[in-house]
LOKOLGU-605273 format. One line per field, with one value per residue: residue in three letters; residue number from 1; x, y, z of N, C-alpha, C in turn. Coordinates in Angstrom, 1 decimal, padded with zeros to 4 digits. Example, Ala and Ser with C-alpha at 12.3 -4.5 7.8 and 13.67 -1.06 7.14 Angstrom:
2
rest = [ALA, SER];
nr = [1, 2];
n.X = [013.2, 012.8];
n.Y = [-005.7, -002.2];
n.Z = [007.8, 007.1];
ca.X = [012.3, 013.7];
ca.Y = [-004.5, -001.1];
ca.Z = [007.8, 007.1];
c.X = [013.2, 012.9];
c.Y = [-003.3, 000.0];
c.Z = [007.8, 007.9];
! end
This chain:
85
rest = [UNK, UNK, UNK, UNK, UNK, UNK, UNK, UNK, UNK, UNK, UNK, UNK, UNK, UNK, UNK, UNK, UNK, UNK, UNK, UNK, UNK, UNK, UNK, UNK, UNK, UNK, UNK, UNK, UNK, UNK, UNK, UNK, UNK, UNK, UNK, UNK, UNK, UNK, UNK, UNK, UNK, UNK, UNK, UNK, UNK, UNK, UNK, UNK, UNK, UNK, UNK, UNK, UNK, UNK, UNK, UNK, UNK, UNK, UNK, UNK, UNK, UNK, UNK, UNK, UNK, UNK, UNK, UNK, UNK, UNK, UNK, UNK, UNK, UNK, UNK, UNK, UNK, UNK, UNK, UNK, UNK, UNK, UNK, UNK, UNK];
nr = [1, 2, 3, 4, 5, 6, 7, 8, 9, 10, 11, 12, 13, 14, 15, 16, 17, 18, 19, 20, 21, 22, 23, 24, 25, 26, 27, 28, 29, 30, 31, 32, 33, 34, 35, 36, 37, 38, 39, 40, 41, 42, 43, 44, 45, 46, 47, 48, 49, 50, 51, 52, 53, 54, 55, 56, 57, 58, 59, 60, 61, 62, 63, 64, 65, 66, 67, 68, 69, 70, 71, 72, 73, 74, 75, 76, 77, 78, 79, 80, 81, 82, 83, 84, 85];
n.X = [022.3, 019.8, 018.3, 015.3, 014.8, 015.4, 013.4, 011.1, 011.5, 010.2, 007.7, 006.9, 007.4, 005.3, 002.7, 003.3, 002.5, 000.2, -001.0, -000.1, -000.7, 001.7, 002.6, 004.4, 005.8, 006.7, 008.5, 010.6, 011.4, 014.2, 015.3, 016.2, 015.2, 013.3, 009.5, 007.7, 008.7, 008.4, 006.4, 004.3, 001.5, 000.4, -001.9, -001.9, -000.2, -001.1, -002.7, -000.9, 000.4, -001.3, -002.0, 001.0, 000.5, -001.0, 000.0, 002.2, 001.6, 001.8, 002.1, 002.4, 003.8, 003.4, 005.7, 006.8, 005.3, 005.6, 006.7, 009.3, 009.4, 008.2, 009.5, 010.9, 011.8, 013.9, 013.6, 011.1, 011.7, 013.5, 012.1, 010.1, 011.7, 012.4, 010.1, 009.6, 011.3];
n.Y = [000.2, 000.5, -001.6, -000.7, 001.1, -000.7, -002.3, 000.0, 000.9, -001.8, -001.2, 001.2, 000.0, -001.6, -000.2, 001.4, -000.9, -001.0, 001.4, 003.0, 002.7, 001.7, 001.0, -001.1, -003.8, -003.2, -004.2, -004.7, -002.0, -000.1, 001.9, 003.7, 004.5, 006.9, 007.5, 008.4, 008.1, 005.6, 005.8, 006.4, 008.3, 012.4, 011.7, 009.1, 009.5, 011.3, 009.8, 007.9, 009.3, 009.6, 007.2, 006.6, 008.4, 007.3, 004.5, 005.4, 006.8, 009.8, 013.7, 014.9, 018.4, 021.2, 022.2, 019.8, 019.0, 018.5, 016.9, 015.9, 014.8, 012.6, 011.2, 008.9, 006.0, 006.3, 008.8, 009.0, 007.6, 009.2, 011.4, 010.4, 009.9, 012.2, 013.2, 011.9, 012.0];
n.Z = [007.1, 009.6, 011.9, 012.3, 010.4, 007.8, 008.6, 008.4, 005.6, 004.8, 005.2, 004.1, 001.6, 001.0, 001.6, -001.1, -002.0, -002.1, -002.3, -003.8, -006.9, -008.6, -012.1, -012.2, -009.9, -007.0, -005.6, -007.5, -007.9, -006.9, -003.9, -004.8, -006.8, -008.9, -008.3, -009.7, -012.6, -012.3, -012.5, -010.4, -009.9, -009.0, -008.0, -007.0, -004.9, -003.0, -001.9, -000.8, 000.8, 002.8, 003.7, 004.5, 007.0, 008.7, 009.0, 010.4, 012.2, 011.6, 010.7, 008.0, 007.2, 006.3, 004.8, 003.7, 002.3, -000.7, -004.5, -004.2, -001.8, -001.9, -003.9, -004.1, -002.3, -000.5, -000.1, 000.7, 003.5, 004.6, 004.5, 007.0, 008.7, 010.0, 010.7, 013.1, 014.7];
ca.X = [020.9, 019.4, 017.0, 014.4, 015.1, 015.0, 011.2, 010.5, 011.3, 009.6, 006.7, 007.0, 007.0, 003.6, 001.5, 003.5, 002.0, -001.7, -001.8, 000.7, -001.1, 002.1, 001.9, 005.3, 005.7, 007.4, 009.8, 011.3, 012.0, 015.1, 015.0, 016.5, 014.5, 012.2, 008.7, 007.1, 009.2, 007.8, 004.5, 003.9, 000.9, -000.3, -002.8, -001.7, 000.9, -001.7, -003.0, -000.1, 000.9, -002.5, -001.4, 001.8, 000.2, -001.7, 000.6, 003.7, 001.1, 002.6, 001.3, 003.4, 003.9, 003.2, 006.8, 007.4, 003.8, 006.2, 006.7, 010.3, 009.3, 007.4, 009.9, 011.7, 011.3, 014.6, 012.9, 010.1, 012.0, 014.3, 011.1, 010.0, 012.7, 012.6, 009.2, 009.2, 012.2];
ca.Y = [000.6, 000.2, -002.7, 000.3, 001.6, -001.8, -002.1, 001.1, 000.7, -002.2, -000.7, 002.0, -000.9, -002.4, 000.9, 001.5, -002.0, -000.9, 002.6, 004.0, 002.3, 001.3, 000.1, -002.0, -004.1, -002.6, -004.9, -004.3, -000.9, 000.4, 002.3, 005.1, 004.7, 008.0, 006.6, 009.0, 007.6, 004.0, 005.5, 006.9, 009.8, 012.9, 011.7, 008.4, 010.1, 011.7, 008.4, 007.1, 010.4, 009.6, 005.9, 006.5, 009.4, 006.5, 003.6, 005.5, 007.8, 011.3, 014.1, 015.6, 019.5, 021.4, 022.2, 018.4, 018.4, 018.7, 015.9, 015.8, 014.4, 011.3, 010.5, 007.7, 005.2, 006.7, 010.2, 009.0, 007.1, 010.3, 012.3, 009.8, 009.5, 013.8, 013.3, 010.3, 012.2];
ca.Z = [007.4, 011.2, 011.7, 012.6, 008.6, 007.0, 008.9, 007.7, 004.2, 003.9, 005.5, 003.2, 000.2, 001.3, 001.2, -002.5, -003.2, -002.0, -002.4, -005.1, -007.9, -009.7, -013.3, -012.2, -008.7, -005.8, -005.6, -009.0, -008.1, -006.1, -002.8, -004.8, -008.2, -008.9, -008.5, -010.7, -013.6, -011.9, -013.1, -009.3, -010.3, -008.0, -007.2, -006.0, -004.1, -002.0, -001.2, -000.3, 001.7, 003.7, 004.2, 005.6, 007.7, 009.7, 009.1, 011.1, 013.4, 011.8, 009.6, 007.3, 007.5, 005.0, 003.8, 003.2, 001.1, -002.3, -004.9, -003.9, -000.6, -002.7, -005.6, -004.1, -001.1, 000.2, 000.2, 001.6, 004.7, 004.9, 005.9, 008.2, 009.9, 010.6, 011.6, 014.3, 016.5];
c.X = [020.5, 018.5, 015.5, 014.1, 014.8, 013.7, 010.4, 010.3, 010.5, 007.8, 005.9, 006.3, 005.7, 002.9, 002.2, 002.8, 000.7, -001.8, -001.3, 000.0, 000.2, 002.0, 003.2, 004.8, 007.2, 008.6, 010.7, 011.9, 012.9, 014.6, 015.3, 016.2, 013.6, 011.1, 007.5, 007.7, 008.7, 006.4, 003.6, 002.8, 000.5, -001.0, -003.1, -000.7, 000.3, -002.2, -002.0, 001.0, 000.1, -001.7, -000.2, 001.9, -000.6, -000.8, 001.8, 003.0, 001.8, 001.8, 002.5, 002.9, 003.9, 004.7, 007.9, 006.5, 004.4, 006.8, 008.0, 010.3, 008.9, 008.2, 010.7, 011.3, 012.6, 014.3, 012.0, 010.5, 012.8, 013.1, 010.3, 010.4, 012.9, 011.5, 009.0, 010.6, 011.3];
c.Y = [-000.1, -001.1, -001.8, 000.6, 000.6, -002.2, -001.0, 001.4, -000.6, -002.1, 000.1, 001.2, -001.2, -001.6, 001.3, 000.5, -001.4, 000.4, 003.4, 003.7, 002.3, 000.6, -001.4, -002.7, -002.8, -003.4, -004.6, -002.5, -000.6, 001.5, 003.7, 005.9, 005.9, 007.3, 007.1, 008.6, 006.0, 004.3, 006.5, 008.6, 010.5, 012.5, 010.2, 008.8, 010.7, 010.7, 007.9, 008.3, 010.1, 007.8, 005.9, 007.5, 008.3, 005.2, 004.0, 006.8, 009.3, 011.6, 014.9, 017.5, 020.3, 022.0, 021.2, 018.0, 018.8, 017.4, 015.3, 014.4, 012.8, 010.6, 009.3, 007.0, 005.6, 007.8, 010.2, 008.4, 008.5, 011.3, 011.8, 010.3, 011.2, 014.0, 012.5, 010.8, 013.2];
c.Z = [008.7, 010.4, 011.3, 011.1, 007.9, 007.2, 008.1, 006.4, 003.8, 004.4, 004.6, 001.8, 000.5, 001.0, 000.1, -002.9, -003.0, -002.3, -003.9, -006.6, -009.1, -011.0, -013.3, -010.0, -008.1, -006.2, -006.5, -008.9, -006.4, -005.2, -003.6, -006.2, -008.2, -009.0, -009.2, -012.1, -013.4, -012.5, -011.7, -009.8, -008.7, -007.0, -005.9, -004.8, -002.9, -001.4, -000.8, 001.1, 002.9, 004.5, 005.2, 007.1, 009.2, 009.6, 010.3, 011.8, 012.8, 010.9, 009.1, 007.4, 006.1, 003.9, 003.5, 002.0, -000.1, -003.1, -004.6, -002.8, -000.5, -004.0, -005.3, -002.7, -000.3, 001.0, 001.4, 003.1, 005.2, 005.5, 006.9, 009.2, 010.2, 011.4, 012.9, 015.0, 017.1];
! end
């Protein structure tokens, strides 16, 4: 994993700790753990879709807006990293 990717994931973790409203910590869960089985709901998901929309300057498009795109912290750096080239 880049340097660039290990910032970004744990960028990623931070707005999971303040926005996802998990019922476990971040930390405790794997990059490639589902985070709706972590407890991750809808509706924090949107919150945390908004967070990383101003944390990493991008907006997601609407054929990344699927829970797919939110079920893991890999997921979530994988569509980063499509949107920031």
């Amino acid at each position: 994993m880049s340097t660039t990717a290990a910032l970004d994931v744990d960028r990623i973790r931070q707005i999971l700790a303040t926005h996802g409203k998990l019922p476990v910590a971040v930390d405790a869960v794997a990059d490639d753990d589902d985070l709706y089985d972590a407890g991750l709901t809808s509706h924090a998901s949107v919150n945390v879709m908004i967070a990383l929309e101003d944390e990493f300057d991008v907006e997601f498009p609407d054929e990344l807006l699927q829970k797919a795109t939110f079920a893991s912290i890999t997921a979530i750096a994988d569509a980063l990293a499509t949107l920031e080239q």
